[in-house]
VMD Tcl script that builds the backbone (N, CA, C; Angstrom):
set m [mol new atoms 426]
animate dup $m
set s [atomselect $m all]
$s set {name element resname resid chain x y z} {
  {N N UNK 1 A 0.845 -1.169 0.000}
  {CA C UNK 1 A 0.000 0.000 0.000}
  {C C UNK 1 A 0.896 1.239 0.000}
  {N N UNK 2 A 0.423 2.008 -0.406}
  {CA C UNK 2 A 1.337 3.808 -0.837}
  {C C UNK 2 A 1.245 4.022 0.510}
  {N N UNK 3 A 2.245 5.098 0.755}
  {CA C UNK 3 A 2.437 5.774 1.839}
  {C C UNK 3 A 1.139 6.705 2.237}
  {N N UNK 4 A 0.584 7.597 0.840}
  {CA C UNK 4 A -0.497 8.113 0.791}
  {C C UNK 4 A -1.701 7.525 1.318}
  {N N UNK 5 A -2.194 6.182 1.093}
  {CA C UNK 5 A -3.080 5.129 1.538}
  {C C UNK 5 A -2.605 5.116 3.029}
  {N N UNK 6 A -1.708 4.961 3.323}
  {CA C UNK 6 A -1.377 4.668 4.765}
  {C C UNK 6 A -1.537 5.944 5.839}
  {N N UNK 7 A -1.408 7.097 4.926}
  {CA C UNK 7 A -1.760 8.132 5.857}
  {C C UNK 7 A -3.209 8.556 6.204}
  {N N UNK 8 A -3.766 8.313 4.819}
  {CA C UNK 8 A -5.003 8.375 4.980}
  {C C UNK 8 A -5.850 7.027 6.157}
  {N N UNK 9 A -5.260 6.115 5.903}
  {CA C UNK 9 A -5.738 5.028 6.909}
  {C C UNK 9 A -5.728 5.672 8.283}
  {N N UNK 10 A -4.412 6.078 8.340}
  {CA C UNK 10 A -4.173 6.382 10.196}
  {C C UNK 10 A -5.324 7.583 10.161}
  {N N UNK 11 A -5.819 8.493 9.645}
  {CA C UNK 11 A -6.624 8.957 9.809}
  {C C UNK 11 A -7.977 8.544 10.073}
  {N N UNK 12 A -8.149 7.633 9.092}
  {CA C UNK 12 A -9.739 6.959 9.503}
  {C C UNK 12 A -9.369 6.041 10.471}
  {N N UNK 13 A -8.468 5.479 10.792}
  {CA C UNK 13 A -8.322 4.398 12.094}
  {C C UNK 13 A -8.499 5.518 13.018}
  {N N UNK 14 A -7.766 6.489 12.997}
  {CA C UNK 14 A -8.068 7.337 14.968}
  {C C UNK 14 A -9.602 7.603 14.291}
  {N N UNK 15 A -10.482 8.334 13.464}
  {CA C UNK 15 A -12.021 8.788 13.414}
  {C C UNK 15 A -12.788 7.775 13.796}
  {N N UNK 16 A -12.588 6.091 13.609}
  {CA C UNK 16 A -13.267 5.247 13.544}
  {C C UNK 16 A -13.489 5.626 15.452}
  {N N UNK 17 A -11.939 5.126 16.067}
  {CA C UNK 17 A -12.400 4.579 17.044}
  {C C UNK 17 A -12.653 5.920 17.859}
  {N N UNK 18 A -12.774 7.284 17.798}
  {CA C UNK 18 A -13.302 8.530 18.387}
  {C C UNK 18 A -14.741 8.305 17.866}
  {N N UNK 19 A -15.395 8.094 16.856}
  {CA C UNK 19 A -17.004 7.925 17.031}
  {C C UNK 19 A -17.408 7.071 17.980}
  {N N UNK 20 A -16.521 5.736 17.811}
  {CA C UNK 20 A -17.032 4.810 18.701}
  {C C UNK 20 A -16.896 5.580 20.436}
  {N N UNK 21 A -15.766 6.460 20.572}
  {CA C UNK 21 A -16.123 6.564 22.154}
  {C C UNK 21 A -16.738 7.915 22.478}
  {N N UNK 22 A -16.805 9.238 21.078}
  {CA C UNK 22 A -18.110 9.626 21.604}
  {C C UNK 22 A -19.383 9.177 21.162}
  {N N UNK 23 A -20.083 7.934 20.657}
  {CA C UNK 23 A -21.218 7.008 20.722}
  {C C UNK 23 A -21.556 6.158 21.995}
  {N N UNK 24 A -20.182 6.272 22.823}
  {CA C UNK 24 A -19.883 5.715 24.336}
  {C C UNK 24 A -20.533 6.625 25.220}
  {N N UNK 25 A -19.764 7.443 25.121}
  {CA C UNK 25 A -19.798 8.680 26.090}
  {C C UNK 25 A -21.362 9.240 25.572}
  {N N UNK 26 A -21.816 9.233 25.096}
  {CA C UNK 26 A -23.241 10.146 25.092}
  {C C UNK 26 A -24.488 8.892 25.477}
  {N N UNK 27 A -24.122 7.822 25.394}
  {CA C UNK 27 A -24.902 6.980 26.232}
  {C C UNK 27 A -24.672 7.111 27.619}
  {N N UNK 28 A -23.439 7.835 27.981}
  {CA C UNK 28 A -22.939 7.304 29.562}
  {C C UNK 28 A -23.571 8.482 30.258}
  {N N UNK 29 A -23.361 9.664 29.642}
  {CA C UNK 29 A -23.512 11.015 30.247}
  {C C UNK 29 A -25.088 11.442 30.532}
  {N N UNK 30 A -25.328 12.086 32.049}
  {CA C UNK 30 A -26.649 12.371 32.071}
  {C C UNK 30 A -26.706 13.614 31.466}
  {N N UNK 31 A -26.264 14.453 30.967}
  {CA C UNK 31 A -26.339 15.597 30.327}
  {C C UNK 31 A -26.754 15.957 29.229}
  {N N UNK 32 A -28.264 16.538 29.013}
  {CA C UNK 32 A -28.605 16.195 27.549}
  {C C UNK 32 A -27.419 17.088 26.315}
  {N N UNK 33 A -27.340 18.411 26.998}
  {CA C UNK 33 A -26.289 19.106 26.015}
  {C C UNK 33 A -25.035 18.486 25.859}
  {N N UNK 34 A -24.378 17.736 26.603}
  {CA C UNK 34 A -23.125 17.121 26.547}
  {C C UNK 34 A -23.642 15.710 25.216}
  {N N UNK 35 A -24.360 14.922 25.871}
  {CA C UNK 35 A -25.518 14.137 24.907}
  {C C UNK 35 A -25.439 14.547 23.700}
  {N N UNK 36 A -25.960 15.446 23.021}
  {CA C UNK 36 A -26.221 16.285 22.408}
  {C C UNK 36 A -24.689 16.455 21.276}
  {N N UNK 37 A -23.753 17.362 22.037}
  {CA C UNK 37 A -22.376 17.193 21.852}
  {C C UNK 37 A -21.916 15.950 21.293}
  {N N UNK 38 A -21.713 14.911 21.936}
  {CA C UNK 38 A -20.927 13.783 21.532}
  {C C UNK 38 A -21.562 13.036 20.415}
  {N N UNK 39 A -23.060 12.758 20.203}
  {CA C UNK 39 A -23.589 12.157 19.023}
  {C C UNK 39 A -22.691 13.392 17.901}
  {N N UNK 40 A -22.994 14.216 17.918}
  {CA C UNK 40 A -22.790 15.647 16.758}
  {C C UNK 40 A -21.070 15.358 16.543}
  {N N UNK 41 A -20.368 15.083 17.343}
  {CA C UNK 41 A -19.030 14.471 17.230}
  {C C UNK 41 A -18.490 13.535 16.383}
  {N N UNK 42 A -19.563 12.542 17.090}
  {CA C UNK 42 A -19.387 10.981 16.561}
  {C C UNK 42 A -19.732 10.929 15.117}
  {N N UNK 43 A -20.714 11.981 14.502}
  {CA C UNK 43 A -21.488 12.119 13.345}
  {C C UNK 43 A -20.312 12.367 12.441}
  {N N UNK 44 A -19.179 13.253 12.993}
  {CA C UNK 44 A -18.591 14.434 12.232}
  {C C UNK 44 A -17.757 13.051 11.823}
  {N N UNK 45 A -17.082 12.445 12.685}
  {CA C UNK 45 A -16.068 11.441 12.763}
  {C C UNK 45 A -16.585 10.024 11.506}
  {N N UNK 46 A -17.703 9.741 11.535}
  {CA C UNK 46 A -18.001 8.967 10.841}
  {C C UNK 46 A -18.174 9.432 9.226}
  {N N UNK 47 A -18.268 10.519 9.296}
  {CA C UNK 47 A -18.924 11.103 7.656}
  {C C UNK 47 A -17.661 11.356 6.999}
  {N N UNK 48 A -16.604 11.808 7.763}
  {CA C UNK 48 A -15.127 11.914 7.393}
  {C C UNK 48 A -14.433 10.541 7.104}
  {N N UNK 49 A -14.579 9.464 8.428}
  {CA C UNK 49 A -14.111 8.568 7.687}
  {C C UNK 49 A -14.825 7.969 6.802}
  {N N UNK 50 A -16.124 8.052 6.485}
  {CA C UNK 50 A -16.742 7.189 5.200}
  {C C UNK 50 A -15.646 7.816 3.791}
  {N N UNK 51 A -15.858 9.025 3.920}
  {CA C UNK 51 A -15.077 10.005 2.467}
  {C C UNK 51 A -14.230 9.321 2.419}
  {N N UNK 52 A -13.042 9.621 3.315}
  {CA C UNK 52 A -11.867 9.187 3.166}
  {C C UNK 52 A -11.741 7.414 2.843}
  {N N UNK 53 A -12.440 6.546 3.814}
  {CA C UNK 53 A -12.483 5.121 3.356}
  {C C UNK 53 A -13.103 4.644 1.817}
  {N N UNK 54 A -13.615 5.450 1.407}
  {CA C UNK 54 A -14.179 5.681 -0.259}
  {C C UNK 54 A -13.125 6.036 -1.114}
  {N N UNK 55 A -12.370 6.939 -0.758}
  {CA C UNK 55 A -10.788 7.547 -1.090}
  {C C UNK 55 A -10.117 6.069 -1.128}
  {N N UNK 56 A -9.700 5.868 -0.298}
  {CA C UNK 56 A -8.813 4.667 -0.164}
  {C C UNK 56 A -9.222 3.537 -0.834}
  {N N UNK 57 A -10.451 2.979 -0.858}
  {CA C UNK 57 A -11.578 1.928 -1.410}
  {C C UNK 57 A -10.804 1.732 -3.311}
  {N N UNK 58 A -11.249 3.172 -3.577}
  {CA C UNK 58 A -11.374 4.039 -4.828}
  {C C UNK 58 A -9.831 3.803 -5.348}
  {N N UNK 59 A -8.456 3.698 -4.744}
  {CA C UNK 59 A -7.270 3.759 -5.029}
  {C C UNK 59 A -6.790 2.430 -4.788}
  {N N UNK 60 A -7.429 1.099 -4.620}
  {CA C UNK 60 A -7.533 0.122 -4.533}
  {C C UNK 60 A -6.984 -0.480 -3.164}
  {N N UNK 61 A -7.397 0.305 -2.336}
  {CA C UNK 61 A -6.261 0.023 -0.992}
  {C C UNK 61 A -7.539 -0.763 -0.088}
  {N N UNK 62 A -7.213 -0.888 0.856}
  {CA C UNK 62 A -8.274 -1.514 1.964}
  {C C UNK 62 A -8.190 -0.699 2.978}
  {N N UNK 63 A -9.518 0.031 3.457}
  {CA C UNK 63 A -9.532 1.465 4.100}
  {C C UNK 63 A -9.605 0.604 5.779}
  {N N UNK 64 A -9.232 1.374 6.573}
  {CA C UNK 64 A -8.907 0.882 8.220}
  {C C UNK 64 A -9.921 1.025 8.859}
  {N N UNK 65 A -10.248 0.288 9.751}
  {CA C UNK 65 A -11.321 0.117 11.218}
  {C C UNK 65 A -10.343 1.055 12.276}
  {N N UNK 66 A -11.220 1.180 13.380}
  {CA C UNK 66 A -10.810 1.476 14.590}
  {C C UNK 66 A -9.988 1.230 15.238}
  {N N UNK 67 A -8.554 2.017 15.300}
  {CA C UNK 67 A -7.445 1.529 15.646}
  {C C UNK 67 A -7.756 1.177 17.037}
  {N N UNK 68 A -6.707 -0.208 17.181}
  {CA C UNK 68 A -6.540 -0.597 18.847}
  {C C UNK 68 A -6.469 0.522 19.573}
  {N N UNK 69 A -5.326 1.188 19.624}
  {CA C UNK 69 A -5.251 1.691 20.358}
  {C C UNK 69 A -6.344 3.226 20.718}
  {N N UNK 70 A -7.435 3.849 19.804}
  {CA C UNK 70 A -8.216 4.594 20.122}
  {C C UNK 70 A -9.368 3.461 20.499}
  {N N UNK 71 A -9.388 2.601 20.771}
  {CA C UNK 71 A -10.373 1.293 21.549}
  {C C UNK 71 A -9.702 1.542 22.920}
  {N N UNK 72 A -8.651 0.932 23.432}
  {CA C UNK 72 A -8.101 1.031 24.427}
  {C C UNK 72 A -8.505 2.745 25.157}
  {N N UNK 73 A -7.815 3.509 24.727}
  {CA C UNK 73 A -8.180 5.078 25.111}
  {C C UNK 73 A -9.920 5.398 25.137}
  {N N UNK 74 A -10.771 4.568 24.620}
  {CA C UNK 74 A -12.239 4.912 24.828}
  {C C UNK 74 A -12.689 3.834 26.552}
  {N N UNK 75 A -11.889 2.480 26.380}
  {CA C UNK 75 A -12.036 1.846 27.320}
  {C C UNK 75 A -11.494 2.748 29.156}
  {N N UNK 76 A -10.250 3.438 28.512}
  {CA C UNK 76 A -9.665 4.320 30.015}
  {C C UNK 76 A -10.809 5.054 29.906}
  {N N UNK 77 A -11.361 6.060 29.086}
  {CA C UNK 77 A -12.296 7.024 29.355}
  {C C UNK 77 A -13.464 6.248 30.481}
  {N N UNK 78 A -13.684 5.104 29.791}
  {CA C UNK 78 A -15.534 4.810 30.157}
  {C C UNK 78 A -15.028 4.626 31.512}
  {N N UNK 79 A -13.718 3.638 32.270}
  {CA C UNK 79 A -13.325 3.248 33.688}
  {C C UNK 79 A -13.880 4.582 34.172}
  {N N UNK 80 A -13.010 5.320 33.907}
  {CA C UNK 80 A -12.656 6.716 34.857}
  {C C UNK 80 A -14.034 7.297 35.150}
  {N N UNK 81 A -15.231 7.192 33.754}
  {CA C UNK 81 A -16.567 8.020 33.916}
  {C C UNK 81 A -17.162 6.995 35.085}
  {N N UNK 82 A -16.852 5.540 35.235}
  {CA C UNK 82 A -17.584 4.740 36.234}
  {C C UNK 82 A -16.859 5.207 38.092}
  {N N UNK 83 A -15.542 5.229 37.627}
  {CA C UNK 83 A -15.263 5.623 39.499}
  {C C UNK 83 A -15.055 6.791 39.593}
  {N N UNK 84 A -15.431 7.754 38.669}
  {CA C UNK 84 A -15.508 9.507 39.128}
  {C C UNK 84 A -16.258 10.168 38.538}
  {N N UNK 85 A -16.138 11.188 38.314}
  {CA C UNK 85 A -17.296 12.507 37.705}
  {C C UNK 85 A -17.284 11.964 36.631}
  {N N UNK 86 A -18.431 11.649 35.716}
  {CA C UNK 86 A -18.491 10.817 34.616}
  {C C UNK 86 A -18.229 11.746 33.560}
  {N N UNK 87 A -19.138 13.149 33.979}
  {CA C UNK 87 A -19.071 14.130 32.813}
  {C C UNK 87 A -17.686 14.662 32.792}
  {N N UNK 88 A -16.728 14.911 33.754}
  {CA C UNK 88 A -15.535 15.480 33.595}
  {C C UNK 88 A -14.377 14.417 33.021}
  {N N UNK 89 A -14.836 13.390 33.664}
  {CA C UNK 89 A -13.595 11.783 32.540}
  {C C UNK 89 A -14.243 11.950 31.300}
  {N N UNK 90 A -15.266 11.769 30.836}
  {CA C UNK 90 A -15.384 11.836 29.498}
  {C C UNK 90 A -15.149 12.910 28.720}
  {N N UNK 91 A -15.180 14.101 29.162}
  {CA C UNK 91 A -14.569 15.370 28.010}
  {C C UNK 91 A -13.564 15.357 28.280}
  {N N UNK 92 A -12.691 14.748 29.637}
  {CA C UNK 92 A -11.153 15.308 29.028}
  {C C UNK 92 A -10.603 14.242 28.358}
  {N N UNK 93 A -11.438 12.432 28.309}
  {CA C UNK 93 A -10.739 11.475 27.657}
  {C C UNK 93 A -10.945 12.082 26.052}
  {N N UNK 94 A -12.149 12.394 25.846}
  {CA C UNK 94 A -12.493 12.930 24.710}
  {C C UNK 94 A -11.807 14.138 24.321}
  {N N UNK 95 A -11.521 15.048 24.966}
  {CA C UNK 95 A -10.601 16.192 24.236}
  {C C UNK 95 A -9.253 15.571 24.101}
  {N N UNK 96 A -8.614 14.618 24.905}
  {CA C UNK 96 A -7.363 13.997 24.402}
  {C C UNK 96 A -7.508 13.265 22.766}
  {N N UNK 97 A -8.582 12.771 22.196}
  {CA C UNK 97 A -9.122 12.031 20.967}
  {C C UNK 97 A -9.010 13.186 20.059}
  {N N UNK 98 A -9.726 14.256 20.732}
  {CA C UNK 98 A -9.276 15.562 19.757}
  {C C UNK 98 A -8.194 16.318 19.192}
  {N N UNK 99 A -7.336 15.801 20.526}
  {CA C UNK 99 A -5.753 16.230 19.598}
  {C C UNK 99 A -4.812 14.911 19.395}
  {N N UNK 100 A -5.698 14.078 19.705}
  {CA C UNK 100 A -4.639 12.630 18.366}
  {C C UNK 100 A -5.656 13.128 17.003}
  {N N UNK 101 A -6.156 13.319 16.880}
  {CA C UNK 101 A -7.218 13.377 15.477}
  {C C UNK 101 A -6.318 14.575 14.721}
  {N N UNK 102 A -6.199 15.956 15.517}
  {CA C UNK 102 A -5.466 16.588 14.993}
  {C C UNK 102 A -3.839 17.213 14.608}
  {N N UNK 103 A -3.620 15.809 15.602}
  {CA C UNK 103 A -1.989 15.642 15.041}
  {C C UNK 103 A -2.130 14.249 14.169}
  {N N UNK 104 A -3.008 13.328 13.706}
  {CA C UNK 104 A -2.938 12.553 12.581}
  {C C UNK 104 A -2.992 13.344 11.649}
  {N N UNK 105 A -3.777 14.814 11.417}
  {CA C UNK 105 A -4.051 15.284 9.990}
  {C C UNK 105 A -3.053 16.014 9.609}
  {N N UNK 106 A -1.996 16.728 10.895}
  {CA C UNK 106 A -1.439 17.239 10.823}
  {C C UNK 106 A -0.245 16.698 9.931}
  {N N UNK 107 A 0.022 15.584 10.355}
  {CA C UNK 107 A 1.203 14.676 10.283}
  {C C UNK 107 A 0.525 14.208 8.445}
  {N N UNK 108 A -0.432 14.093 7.841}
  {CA C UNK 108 A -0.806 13.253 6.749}
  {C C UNK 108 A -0.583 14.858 5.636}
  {N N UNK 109 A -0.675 15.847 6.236}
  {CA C UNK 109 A -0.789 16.967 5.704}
  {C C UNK 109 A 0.570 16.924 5.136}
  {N N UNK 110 A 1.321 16.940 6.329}
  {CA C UNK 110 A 3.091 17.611 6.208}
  {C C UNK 110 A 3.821 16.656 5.543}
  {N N UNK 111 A 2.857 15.622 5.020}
  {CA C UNK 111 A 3.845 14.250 4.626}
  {C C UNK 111 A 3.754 14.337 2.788}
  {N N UNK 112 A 5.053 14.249 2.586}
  {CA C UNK 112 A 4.912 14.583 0.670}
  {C C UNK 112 A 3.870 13.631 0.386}
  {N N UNK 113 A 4.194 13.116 0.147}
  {CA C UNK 113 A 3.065 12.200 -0.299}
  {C C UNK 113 A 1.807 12.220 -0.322}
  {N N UNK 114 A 0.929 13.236 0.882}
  {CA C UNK 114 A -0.192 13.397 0.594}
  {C C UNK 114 A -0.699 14.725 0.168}
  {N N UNK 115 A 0.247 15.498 -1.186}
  {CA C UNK 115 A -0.291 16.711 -1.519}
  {C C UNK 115 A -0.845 16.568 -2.311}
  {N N UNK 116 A -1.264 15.469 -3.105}
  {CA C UNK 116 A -3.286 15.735 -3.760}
  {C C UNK 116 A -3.458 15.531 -2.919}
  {N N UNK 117 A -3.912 15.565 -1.691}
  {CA C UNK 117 A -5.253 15.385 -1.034}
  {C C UNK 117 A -5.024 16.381 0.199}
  {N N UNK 118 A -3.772 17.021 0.476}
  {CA C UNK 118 A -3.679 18.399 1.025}
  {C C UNK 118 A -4.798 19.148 1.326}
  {N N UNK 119 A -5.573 19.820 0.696}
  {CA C UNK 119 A -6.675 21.110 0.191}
  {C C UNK 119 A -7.528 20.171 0.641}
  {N N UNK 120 A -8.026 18.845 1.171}
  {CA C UNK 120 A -9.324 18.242 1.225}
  {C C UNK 120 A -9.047 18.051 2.889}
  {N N UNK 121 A -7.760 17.908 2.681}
  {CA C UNK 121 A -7.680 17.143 4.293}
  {C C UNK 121 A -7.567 18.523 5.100}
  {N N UNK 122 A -6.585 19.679 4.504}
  {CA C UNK 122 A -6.882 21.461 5.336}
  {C C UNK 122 A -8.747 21.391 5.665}
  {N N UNK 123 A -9.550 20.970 4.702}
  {CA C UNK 123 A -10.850 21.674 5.079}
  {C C UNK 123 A -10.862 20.508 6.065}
  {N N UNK 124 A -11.175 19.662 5.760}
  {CA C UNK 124 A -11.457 18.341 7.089}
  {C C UNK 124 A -10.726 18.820 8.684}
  {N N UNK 125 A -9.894 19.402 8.097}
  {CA C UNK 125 A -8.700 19.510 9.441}
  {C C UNK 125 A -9.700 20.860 10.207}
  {N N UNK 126 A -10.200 21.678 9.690}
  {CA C UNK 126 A -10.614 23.158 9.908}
  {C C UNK 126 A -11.935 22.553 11.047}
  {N N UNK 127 A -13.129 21.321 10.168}
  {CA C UNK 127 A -13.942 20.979 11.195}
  {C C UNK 127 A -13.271 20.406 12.036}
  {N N UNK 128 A -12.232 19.944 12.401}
  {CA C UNK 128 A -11.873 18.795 13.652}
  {C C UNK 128 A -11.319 20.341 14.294}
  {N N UNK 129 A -10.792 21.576 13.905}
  {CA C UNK 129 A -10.155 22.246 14.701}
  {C C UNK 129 A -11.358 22.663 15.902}
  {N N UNK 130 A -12.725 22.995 14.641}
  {CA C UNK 130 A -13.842 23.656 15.366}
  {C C UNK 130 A -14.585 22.894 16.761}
  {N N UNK 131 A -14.327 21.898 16.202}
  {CA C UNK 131 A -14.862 20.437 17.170}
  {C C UNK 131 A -13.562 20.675 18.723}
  {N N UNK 132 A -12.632 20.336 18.419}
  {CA C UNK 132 A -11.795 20.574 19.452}
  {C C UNK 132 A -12.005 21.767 20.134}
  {N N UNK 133 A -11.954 22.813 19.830}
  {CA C UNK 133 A -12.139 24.131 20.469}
  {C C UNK 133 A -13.534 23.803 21.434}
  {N N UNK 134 A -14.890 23.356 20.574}
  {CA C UNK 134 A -15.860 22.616 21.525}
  {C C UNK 134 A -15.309 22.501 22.679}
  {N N UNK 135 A -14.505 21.114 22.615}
  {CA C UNK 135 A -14.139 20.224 23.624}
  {C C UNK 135 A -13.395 20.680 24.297}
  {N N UNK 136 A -12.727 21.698 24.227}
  {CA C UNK 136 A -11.876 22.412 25.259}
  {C C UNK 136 A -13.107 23.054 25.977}
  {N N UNK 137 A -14.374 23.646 25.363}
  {CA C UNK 137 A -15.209 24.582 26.291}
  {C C UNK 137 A -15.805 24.117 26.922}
  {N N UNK 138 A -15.870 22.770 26.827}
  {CA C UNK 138 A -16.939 21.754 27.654}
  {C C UNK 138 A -15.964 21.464 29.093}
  {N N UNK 139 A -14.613 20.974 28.562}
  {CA C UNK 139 A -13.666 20.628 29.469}
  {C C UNK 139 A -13.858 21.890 30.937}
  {N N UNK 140 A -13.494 23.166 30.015}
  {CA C UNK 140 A -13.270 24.416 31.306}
  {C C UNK 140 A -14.658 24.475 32.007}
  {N N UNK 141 A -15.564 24.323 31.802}
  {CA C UNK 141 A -16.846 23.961 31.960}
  {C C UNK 141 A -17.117 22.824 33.311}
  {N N UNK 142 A -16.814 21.612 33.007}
  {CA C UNK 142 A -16.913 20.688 33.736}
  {C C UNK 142 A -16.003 20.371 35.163}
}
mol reanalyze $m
mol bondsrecalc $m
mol representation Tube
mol addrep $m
């Protein structure tokens, strides 16, 4: 597989498994606005990686599932929401998801190899910035 394919993968591998743990977290949380929040997350995360796994599909590659390790990091979140403030473990496990998401794009950006798809992945990168900033306001919040 191209290096290009591979960057794009690590991208949809961290989106996969950040929907899956804010699809976690908004079942866990009694908060309808937080609720609210994390489906609208999980949405963003899934519609990005469909594109991109269509991208990859499309270039004959085999597009990535949910990396282990953003499984593992949704599993620390859910512990922590069970033996403490549920709403405060889950936005800060979740704002940590927000900046692996945006140092994968960062890193797929800066990498030669992925300048066709540069200009697609800047706009993609712009919603994950907006999303993070969220998650920082929820964090100071909680």
């Amino acid at each position: 597989m191209s290096q290009r394919l591979n960057n794009l993968n690590k991208i949809i591998s961290v989106l996969w498994g950040g929907a899956e743990s804010y699809r976690s977290a908004a079942r866990k949380t009694s908060k309808a606005e937080l609720e609210k929040v994390f489906v609208e997350h999980a949405e963003l995360r899934e519609h990005v990686a469909r594109e991109l796994s269509r991208m990859v599909d499309e270039a004959g590659g085999e597009p990535a599932s949910a990396a282990p390790t953003e499984k593992l990091h949704g599993v620390k979140t859910a512990v922590g929401a069970i033996f403490g403030d549920t709403e405060t473990n889950l936005v800060h496990g979740l704002e940590e998801h927000e900046d692996r998401t945006l140092t994968a794009f960062r890193e797929a950006i800066h990498h030669p190899d992925s300048s066709r798809d540069e200009a697609m992945l800047r706009e993609f990168m712009q919603e994950f910035e907006k999303s993070h900033a969220r998650m920082k306001e929820h964090k100071e919040e909680v």
